[in-house]
C-alpha positions as CSV (number, residue, x, y, z in Angstrom):
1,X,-55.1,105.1,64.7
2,X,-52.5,104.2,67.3
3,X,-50.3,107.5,68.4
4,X,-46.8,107.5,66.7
5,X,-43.1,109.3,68.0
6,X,-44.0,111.9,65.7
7,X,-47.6,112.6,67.8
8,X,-45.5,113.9,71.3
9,X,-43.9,117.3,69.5
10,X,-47.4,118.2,68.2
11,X,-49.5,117.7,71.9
12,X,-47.0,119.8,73.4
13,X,-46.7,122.8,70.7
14,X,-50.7,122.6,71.2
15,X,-50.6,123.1,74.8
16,X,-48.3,125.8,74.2
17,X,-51.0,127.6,71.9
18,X,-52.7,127.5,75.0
19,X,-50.7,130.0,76.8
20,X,-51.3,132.5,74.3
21,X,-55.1,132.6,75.4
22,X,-54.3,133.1,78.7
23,X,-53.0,136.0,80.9
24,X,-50.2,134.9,82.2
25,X,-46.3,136.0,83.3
26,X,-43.2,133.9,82.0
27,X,-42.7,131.6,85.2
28,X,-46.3,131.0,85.4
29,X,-46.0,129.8,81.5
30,X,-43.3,127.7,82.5
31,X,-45.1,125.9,85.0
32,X,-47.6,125.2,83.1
33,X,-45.6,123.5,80.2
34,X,-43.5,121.8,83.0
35,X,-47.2,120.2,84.3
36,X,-48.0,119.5,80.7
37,X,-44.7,117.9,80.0
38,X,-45.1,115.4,82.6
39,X,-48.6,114.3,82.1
40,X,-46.9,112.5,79.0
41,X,-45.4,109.8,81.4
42,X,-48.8,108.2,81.5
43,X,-48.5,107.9,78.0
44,X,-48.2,104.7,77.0
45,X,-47.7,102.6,73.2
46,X,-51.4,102.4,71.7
47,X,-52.6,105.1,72.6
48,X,-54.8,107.4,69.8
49,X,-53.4,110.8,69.2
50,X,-56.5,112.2,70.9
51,X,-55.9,110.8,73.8
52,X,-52.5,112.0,74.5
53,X,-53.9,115.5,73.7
54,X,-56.1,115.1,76.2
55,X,-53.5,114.4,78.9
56,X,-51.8,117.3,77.9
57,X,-54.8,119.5,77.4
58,X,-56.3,118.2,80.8
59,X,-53.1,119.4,83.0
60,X,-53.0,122.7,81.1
61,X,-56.2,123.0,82.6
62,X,-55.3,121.8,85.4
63,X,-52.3,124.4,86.3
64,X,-54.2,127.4,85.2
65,X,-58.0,126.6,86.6
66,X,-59.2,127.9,83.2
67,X,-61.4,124.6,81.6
68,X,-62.5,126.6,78.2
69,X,-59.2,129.0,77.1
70,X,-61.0,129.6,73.5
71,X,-64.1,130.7,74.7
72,X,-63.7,134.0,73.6
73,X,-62.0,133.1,70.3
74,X,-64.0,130.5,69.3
75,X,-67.2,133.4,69.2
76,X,-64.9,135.7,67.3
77,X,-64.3,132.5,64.4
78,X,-67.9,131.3,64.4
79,X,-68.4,135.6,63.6
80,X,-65.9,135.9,61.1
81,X,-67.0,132.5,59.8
82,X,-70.8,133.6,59.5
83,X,-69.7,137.1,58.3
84,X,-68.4,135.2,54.6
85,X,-71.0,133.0,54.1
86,X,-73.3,135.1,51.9
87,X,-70.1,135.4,49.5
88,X,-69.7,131.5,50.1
89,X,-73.4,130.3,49.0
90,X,-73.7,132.7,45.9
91,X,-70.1,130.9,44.8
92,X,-71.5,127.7,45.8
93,X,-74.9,128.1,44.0
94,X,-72.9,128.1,40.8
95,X,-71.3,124.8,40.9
96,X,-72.0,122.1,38.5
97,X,-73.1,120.2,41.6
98,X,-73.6,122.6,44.7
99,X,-74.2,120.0,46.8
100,X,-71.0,118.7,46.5
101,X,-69.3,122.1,46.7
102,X,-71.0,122.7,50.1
103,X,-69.3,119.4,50.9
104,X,-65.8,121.2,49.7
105,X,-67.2,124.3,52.2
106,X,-67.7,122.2,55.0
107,X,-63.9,120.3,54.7
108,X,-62.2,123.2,54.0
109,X,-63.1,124.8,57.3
110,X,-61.5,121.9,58.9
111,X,-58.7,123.9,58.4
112,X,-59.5,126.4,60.8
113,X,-58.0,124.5,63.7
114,X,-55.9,125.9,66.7
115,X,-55.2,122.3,67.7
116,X,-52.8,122.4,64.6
117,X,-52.6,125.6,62.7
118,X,-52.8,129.4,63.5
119,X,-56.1,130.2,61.6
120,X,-57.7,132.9,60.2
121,X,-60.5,133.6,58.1
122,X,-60.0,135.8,54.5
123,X,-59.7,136.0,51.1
124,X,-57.2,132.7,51.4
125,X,-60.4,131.0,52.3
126,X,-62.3,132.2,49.5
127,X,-59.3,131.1,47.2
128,X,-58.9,127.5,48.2
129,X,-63.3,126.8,48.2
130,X,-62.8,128.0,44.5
131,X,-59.6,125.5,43.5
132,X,-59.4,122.5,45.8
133,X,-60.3,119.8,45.2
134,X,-60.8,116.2,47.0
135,X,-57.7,113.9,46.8
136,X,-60.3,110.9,47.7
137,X,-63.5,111.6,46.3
138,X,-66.2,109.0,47.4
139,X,-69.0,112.0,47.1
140,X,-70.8,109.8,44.2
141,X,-71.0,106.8,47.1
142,X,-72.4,109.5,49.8
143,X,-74.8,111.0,47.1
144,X,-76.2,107.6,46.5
145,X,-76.8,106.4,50.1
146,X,-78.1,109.9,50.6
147,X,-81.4,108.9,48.3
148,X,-81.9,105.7,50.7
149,X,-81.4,107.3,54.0
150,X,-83.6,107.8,57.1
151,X,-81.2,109.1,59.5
152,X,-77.9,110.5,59.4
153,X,-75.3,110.9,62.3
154,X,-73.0,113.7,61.9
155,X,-70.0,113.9,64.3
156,X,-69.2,117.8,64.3
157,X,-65.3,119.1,65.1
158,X,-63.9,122.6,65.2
159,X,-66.2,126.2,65.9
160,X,-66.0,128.2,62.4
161,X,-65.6,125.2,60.6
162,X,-69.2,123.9,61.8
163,X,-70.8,127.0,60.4
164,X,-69.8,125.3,57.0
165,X,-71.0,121.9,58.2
166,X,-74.6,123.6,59.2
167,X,-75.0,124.9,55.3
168,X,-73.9,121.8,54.2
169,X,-76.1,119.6,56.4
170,X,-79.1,122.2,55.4
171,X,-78.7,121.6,52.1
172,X,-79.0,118.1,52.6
173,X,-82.2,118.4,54.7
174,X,-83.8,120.4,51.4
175,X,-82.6,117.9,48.8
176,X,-84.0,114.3,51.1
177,X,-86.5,113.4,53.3
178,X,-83.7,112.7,55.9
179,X,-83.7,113.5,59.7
180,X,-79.8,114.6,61.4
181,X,-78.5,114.9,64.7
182,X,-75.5,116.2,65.3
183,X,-72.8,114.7,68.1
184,X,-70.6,117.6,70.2
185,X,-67.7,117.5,72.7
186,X,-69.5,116.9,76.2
187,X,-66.8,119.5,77.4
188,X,-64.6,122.1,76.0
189,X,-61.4,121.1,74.4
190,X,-59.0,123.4,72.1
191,X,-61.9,125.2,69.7
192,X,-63.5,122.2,69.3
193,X,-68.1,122.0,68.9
194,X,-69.8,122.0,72.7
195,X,-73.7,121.9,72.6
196,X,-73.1,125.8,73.5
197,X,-71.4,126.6,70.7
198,X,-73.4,124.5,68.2
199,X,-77.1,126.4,69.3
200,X,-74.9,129.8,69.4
201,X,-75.1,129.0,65.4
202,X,-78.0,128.1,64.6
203,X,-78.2,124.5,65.1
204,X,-81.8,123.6,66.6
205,X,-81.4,121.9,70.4
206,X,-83.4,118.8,69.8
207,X,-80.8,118.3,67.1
208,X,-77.6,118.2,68.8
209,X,-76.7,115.4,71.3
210,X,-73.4,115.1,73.4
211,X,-71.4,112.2,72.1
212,X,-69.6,111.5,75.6
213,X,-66.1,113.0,73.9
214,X,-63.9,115.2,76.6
215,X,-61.5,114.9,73.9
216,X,-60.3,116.6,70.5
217,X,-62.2,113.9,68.8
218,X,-64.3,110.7,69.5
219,X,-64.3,107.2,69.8
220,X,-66.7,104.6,70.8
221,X,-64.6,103.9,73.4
222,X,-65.9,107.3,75.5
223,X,-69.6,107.3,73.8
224,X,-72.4,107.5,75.7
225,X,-75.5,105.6,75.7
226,X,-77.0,108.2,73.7
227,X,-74.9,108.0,70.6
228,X,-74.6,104.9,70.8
229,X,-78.1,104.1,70.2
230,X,-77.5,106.8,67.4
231,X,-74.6,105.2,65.9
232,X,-76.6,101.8,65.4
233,X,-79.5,103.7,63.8
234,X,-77.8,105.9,61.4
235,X,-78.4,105.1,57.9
236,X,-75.2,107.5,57.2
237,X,-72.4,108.5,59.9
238,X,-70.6,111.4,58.8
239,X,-67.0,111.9,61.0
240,X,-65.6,115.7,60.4
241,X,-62.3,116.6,61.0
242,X,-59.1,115.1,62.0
243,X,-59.3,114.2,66.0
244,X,-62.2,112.4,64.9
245,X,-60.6,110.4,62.0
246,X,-57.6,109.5,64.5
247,X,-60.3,107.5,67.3
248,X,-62.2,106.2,64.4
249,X,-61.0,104.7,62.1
250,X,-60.1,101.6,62.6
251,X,-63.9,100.6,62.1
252,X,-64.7,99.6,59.0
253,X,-68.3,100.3,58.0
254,X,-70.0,101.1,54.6
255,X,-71.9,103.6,56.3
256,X,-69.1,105.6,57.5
257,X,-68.0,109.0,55.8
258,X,-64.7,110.8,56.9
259,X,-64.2,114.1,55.6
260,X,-61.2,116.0,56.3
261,X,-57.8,118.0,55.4
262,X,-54.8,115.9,56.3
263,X,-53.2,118.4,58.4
264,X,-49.6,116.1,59.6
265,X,-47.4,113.5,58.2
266,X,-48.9,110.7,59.6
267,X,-52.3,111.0,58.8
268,X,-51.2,111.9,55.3
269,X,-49.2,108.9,55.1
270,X,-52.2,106.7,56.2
271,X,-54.6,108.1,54.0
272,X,-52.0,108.1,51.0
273,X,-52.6,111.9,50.3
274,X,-50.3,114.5,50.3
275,X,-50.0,117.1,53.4
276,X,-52.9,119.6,53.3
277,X,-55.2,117.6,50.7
278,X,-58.6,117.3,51.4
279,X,-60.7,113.9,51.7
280,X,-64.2,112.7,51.2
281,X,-63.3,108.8,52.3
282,X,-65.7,106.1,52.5
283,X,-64.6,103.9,55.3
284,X,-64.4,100.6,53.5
285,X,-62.1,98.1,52.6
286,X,-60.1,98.9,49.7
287,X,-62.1,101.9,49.4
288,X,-58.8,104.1,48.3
């Protein structure tokens, strides 16, 4: 996904949520959004969205000498995020097919992303697990490749929302003879999964590899040798969240799942959903 006009107003308002996690006085604000302003003129046509968030993101860091800003509020919503899912599993258990309302679970916490919305967890969250539903729905074409599968790659996004992902990918691991790694940001960006983060929550170590990614999403572009290897293995490839729908996909690749909520215009307008729909999209031709 090449960035559009539309992508410059939405780097900058995210480096600005930046300054509210850090302690800083009104010129020294200034500064910073004056630094982040000008990275932009190394922008140039053809660029991904992600990686003119990372210009911007970079020279926040940059001008303040603070490299992981959400540190402490990505603990507090991996907490709050672990503190509801009791409520969420007993709901979930109930579904005509709980395997594809843990799916719901895990896309819905894409939602919980300071890269684009002020977040919170509460009873909203609750609300929209028990009434949303998928705008593309290609769960019957996962749930089928599922029964056939070895190994499955699953490219994590946001903190809080990966607590969902881990019940979801549990699930999976009880229901099919099916081993997982997980890929993670090899540095911190916004809130989004570092290895840190993804053992702070239960994920196993030997699980979770570092996909190469300093940015708020991946491509194979940046991937390392490591995931590579991964991502010609995989039976399944499973790409969470917006930033990593924006550097992949392009490829087209039966084995490819995105699952996210379209969260601006353009993204909306290339998946053919409306503005905070969610998506379960098989990335194949015609496959919409």
């Amino acid at each position: 996904m090449k960035a559009t006009a539309e992508c410059f107003a939405c780097v900058i308002a995210q480096a600005e949520r930046n300054l509210a996690e850090l302690k800083l006085n009104e010129e020294e604000k200034f500064n910073v959004m004056k630094s982040a302003v000008h990275s932009l003129e190394k922008a140039y046509h053809g660029m991904k969205p992600i990686e003119l968030s990372k210009l911007t993101n970079d020279a926040v860091k940059s001008a303040t000498g603070v490299l992981d800003p959400y540190a402490l509020r990505k603990s507090i919503l991996d907490e709050k995020a672990i503190e509801i899912l009791p409520e969420i599993i007993r709901y979930v258990r109930t579904a005509v097919n709980p395997l594809k309302a843990f799916a719901i679970v895990a896309i819905l916490g894409n939602h919980l992303d300071f890269g684009v919305n002020n977040v919170s967890i509460d009873d909203e969250f609750m609300t929209l697990v028990k009434s949303k539903k998928l705008a593309i729905d290609n769960f019957d074409d996962l749930e089928a490749l599922l029964t056939k599968s070895k190994l499955m790659l699953y490219i994590l996004d946001n903190t809080g929302e990966a607590v969902f992902d881990k019940i979801f990918i549990d699930e999976i691991k009880d229901r099919y003879n099916l081993k997982i790694k997980v890929a993670v940001r090899s540095a911190p960006i916004i809130n989004d999964m570092t290895k840190k983060e993804a053992i702070e929550i239960g994920f196993s170590e030997k699980d979770i590899i570092d996909s190469g990614s300093t940015m708020a999403g991946m491509t194979l572009k940046v991937a390392n040798e490591m995931f590579m290897n991964l991502w010609k293995e995989a039976d399944i490839i499973i790409s969470k969240g917006q930033g990593n729908f924006e550097g992949l996909d392009e490829i087209k690749d039966d084995r490819l799942f995105f699952l996210l909520e379209s969260k601006c215009p353009v993204i909306s307008k290339i998946l053919g959903v409306n503005l905070g729909d969610i998506v379960m999209k098989r990335n194949i031709l015609n496959s919409l």
